[in-house]
N, C-alpha and C positions, 0 to 999 in steps of 0.2 A: 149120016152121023149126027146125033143132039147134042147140042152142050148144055151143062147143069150147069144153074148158079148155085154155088156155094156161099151160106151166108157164116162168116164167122161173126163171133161174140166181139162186142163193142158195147165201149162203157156210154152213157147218156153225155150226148153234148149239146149244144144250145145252136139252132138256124138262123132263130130269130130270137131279136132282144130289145126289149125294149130301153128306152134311156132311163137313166139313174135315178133321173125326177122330172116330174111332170107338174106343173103349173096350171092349174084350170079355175074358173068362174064358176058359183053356182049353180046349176039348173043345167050345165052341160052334162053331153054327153063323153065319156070316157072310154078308149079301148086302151089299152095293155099287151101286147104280144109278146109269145112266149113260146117258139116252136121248137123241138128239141127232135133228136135221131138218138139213135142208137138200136143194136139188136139183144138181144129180144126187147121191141120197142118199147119207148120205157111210158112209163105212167106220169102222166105228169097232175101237180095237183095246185090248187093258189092258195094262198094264207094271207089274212091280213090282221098284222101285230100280232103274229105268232097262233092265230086258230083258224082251221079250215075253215075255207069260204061258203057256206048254205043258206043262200038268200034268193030270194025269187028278183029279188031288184037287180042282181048281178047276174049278167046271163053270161053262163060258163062254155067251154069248149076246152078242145086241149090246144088250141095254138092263140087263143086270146081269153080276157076275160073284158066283156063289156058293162062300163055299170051306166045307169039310164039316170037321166036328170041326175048331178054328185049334189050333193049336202054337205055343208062344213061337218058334221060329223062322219063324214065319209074319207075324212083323209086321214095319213096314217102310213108306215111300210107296205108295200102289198109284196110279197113274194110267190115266185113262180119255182115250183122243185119238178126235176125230173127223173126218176129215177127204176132201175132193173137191177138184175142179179149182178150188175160188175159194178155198180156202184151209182152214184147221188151228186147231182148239182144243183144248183141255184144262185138263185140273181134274186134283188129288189129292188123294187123301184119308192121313192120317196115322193107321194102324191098330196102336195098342197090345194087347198081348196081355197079362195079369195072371196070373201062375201059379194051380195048384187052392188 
């Protein structure tokens, strides 16, 4: 006898989170975490101050966003959204940048 896993629908919830803000120095390097579940699993995507993230200097995944050496121009809201067909979350984190 097999048994089936049955997956029901579930809305996008958040695994990992990163904290609310983040405080960094110059020329560091920054991660961001941001892992989310749900089925049908959901898409997740990052923003910062409200426009999708497309930069080579931020290397993207779905459960972090890494950006390399930050720049006082680099801070700013970043937000992480998750979301599928039951629905849409998100979190942001508030990322200061401190000159050298």
């Amino acid at each position: 006898m097999t048994t089936t896993t049955k997956c029901f629908p579930e809305s996008p919830h958040f695994i990992t989170k990163p904290s609310s803000s983040v405080t960094v120095r110059e020329k560091q390097n920054v991660t961001l975490h941001c892992k989310a579940a749900g089925f049908p699993p959901p898409i997740v995507t990052w923003f910062k101050d409200g426009q999708v993230i497309e930069d080579e200097k931020r290397q993207l995944n779905k459960r972090k966003l890494e950006i390399k050496e930050i720049e006082f121009e680099d801070r700013g809201i970043y937000t992480c959204t998750a979301e599928n067909l039951l629905g849409r979350v998100q979190l942001s984190v508030n990322v200061t940048v401190k000159g050298k």
